[in-house]
C-alpha positions in Angstrom: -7.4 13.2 -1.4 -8.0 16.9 0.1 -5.9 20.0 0.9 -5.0 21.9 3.6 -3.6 25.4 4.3 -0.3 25.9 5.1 0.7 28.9 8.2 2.0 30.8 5.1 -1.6 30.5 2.6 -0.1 28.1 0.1 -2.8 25.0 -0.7 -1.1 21.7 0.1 -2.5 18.8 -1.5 -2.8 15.7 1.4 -4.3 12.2 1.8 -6.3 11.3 4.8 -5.8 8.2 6.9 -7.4 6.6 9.4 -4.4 4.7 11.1 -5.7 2.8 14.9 -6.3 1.4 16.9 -4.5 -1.2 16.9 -3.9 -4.0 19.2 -0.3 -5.9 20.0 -1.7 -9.8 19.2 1.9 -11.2 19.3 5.5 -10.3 20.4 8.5 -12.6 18.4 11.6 -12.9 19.7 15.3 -14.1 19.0 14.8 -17.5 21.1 11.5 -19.1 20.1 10.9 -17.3 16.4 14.6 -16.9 15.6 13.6 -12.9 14.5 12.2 -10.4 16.7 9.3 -8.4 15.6 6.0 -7.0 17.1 2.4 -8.2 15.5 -0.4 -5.4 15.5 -4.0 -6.6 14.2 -6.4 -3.9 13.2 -10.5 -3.7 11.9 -13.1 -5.6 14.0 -14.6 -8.9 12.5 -17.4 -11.2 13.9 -16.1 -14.2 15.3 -18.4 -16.1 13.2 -16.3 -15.4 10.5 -13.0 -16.1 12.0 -11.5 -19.7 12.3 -10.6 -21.2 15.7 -6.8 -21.2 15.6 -7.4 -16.9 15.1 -9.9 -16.7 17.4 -6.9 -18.7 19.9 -4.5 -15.8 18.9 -6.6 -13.3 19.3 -7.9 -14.6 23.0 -4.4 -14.8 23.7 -3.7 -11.3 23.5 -7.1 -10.1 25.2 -8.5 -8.6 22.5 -12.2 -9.3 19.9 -10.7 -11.3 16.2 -9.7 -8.6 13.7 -9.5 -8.9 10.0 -5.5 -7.4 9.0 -2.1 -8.2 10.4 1.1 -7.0 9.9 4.4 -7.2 11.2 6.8 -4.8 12.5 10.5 -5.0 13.1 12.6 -2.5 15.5 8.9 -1.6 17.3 9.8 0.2 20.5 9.1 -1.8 24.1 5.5 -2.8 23.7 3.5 -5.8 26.3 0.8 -8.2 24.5 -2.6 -6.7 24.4 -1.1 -3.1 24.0 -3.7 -1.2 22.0 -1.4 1.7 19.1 -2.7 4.7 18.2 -1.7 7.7 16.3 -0.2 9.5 19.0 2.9 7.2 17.6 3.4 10.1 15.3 3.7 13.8 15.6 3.6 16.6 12.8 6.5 16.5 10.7 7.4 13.2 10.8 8.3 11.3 7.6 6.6 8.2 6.7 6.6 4.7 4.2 3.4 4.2 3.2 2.9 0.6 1.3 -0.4 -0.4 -0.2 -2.0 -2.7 -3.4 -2.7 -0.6 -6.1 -5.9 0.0 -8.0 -6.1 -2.8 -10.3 -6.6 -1.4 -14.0 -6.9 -4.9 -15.7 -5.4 -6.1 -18.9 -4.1 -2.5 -20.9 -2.3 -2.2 -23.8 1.3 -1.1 -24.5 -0.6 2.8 -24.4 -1.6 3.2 -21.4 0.3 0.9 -19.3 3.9 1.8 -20.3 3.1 5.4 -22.0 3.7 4.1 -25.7 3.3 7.1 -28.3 1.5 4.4 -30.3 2.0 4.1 -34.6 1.3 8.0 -35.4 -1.2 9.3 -37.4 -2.9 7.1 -40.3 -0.1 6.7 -43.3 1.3 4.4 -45.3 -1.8 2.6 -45.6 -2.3 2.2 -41.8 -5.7 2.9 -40.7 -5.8 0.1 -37.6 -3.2 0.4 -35.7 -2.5 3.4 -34.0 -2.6 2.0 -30.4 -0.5 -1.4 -31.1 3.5 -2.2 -29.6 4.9 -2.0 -33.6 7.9 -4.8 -33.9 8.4 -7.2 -31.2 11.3 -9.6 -32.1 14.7 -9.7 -33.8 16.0 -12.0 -36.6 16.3 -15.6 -37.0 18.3 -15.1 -33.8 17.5 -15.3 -31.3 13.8 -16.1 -32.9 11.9 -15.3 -30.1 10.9 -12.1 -28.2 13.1 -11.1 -25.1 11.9 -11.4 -21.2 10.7 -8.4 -19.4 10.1 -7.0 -23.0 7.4 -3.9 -22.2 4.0 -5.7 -23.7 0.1 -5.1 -23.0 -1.0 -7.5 -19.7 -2.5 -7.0 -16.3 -2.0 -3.5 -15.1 -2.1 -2.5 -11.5 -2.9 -4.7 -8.0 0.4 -4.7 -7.1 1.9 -3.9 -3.9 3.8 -0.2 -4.3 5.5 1.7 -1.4 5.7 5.3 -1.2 8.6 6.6 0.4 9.0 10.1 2.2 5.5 11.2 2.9 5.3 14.1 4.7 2.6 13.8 8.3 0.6 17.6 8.2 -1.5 17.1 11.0 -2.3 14.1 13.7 -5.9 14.2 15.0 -5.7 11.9 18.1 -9.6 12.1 18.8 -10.5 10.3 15.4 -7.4 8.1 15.0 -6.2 10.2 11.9 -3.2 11.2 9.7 -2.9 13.4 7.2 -0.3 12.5 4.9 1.1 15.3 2.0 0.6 13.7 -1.5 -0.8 10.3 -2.9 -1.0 7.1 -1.4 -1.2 4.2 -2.9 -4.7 2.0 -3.0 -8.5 2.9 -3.4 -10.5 4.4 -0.9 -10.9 2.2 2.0 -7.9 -0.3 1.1 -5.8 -1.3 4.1 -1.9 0.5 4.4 1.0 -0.6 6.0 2.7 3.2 8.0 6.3 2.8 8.7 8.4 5.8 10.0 
């Protein structure tokens, strides 16, 4: 993340993202894929690395194997080998922005769900300040609930950010800048929508 300057002085925090080109690989429609949707691929890879059915698809289109997907529904008129970039948007657009998020492994009941934990270390407790407390009931139902909030694997999950405000388009490096957080580590591949 960085921040920019607004017209009026006031510091706006804002992600940066590098969002094109990207290249039309595949146009579905009603009659032969029973949806219609446009395919953009993005990121360069070595066609040593990519298997021959891809490198098919990608010939198919026009365009060098590339290493991410995705599909888009209610695209406007685009033609196969149609190369995207960010003049798509303009300042003050509002976008989705879906991405995995930074996998935090297996966290207790603390930090992944914001337990206050036991308290301080009375009535002879002097090992369990960070633990869930009670899990279960009685004898009935004799067994601990589904989707009851417990420690496990915390983060590297897809999450989808809704609303983001775009600052500022910069059409000579293929950037956005987005106001507030986006989901992901540095580098990590997003999914814009407007």
């Amino acid at each position: 993340m960085t921040s920019v300057y607004s017209a009026e002085g006031k510091n706006i925090p804002c992600t940066v993202i590098e969002a094109g080109p990207c290249v039309v690989t595949q146009i579905k429609t009603a009659e032969k894929d029973s949806y219609e949707a446009v395919q953009i691929a993005y990121d360069d890879k070595s066609e040593k690395h990519t298997s021959n059915s891809l490198l098919g698809h990608f010939k198919k289109a026009g365009t060098t194997p590339k290493r991410k997907m995705a599909e888009f529904q209610g695209m406007p008129e685009v033609n196969l080998g149609d190369v995207l970039t960010v003049d798509l948007f303009s300042e003050e657009d509002w976008v989705d922005v879906t991405g995995i998020s930074k996998g935090r492994g297996f966290q207790g009941v603390v930090k992944r769900h914001g337990f206050a934990g036991v308290g301080g270390q009375t009535h002879g407790q002097h090992n369990r300040q960070r633990k869930p407390g009670s899990l279960g009931a009685s004898s009935y139902p004799s067994r601990v609930f589904k989707g009851k909030r417990l420690p496990g694997q915390m983060g590297g999950v897809q999450v989808k950010v809704l609303n983001l405000k775009v600052l500022k388009v910069i059409p000579e490096n293929n950037l956005i800048l987005v106001k507030g957080s986006i989901p992901g580590a540095k580098g990590s591949y997003l999914t814009i929508e407007k």
